[in-house]
ZAMARGU-4260 file (C-alpha; in steps of 0.2 Angstrom, whole numbers, plus 5000, padded with zeros to 4 digits):
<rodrens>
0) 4017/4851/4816 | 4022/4853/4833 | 4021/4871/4840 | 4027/4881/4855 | 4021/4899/4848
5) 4005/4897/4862 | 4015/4894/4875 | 4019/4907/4888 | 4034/4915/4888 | 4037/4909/4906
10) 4035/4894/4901 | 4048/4894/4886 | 4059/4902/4899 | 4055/4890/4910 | 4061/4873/4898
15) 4077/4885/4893 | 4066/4887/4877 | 4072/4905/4873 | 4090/4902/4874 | 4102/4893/4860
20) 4112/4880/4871 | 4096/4874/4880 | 4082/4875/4866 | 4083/4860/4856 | 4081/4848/4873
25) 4070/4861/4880 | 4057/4860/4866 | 4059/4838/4865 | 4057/4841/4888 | 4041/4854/4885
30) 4035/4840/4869 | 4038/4825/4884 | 4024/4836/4896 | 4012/4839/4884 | 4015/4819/4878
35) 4011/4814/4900 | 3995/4829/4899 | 3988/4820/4885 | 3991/4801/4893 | 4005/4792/4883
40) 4010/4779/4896 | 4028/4778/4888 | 4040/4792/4880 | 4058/4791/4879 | 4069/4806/4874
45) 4087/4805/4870 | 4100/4820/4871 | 4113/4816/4860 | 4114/4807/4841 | 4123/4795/4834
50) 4125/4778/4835 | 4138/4782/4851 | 4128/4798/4858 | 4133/4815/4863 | 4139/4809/4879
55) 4153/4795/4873 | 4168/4806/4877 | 4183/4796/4873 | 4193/4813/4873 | 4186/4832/4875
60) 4179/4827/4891 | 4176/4842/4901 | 4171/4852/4884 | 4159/4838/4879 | 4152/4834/4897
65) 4152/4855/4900 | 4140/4857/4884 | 4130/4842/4884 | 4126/4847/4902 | 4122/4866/4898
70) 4110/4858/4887 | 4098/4846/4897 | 4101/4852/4916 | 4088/4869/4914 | 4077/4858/4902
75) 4077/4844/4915 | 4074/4855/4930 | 4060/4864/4921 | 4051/4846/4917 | 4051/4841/4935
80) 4045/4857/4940 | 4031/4857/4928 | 4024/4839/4933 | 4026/4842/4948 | 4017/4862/4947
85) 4005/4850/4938 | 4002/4836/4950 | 4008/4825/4935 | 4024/4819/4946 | 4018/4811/4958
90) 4012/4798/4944 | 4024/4800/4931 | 4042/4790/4934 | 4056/4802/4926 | 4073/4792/4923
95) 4090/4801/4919 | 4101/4786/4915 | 4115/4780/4903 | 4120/4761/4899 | 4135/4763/4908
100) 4146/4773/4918 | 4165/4781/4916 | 4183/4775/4921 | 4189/4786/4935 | 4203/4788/4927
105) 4209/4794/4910 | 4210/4788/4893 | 4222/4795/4884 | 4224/4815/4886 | 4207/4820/4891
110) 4195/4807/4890 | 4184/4790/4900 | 4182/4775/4892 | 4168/4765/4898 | 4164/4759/4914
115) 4152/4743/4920 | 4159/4745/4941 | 4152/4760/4946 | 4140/4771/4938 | 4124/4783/4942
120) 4106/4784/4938 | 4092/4798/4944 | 4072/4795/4947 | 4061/4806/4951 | 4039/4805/4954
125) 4030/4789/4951 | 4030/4785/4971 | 4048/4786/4972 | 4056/4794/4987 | 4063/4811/4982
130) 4080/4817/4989 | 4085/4800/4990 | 4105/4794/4988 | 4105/4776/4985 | 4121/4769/4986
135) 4140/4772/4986 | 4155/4772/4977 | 4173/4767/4981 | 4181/4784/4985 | 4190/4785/4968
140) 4171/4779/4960 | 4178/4763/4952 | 4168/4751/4960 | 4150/4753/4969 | 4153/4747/4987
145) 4137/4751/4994 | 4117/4747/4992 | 4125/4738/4973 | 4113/4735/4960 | 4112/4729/4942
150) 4103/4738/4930 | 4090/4726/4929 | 4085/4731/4948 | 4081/4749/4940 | 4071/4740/4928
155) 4063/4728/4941 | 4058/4746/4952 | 4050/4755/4937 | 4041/4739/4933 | 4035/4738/4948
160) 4031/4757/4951 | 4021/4755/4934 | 4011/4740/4942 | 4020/4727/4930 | 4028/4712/4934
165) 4042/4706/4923 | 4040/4688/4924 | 4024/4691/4915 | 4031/4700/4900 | 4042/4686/4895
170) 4035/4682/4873 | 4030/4662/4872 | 4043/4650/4871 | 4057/4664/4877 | 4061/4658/4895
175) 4070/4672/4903 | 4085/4666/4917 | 4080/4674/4935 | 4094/4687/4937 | 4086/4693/4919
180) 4070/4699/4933 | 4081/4710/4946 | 4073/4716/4963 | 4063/4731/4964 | 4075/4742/4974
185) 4063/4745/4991 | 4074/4759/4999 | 4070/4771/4983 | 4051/4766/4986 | 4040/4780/4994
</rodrens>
């Protein structure tokens, strides 16, 4: 069973461990840096259940966006800083990112429906260039006008930050269309 009773109480503070709204994402954050300590190449951690997620706010928007991001910004920011207190950034790719983004406008009341224009992804370590903005939206964010991407151009720079290259994961007999690849975004590269 997994524990947090030897940790330090900076560190539980640290990952937002010893307060409600951030404790439950700050222990699964604290479980992700001990997972990278110990080598697992690969661990992904979702905020949110549900088939739709914690984050699909068809209404409530500003409640549901206010406490989901209470609960993973302290957790977050404490991962990033330990990894990088650590040294473990610098080869460990963090990635903050939904599978799409939100109209700029309303639907109904007080909610977004979904949105495929415009939408926002972070990273952070791995040999990717901190501080970085990378692109640009319209100025109501309903369509990306600058620096565009698809999403398998993220996927092509993580591949490539990981020393992979897509076009040799394809499984036998499975013949993957180019645009399936993307292009490793080079501006993001440190």
């Amino acid at each position: 069973m997994l524990t947090f009773a030897k940790e330090s109480e900076a560190t539980k503070k640290l990952y937002g461990i010893d307060q409600p709204a951030t404790r439950d994402f700050g222990m699964q954050m604290l479980a992700a840096r001990r997972l990278v300590e110990r080598g697992v190449r690969f661990i992904q951690v979702q905020h949110g259940a549900g088939g739709a997620g914690a984050w699909d706010a068809h209404g409530g928007l500003k409640n549901n966006h206010s406490t989901n991001c209470k609960a993973v910004d302290q957790p977050i920011a404490g991962l990033l800083k330990d990894l990088k207190r650590t040294g473990l950034l610098k080869d460990t790719i963090v990635v903050f990112a939904s599978e799409f983004g939100r109209t700029p406008g309303t639907q109904g009341a007080d909610g977004r429906d979904h949105h495929i224009f415009g939408f926002s992804v972070w990273m952070a370590g791995g040999g990717l260039k901190g501080g970085v903005v990378h692109g640009k939206t319209d100025e109501i964010g309903f369509h990306a006008v600058e620096d565009r991407h698809y999403v398998t151009d993220v996927h092509a720079t993580i591949l490539h930050q990981l020393g992979l290259d897509s076009r040799k994961l394809e499984i036998p007999g499975r013949k993957r269309l180019d645009i399936d690849h993307g292009t490793p975004i080079q501006a993001i590269i440190a």
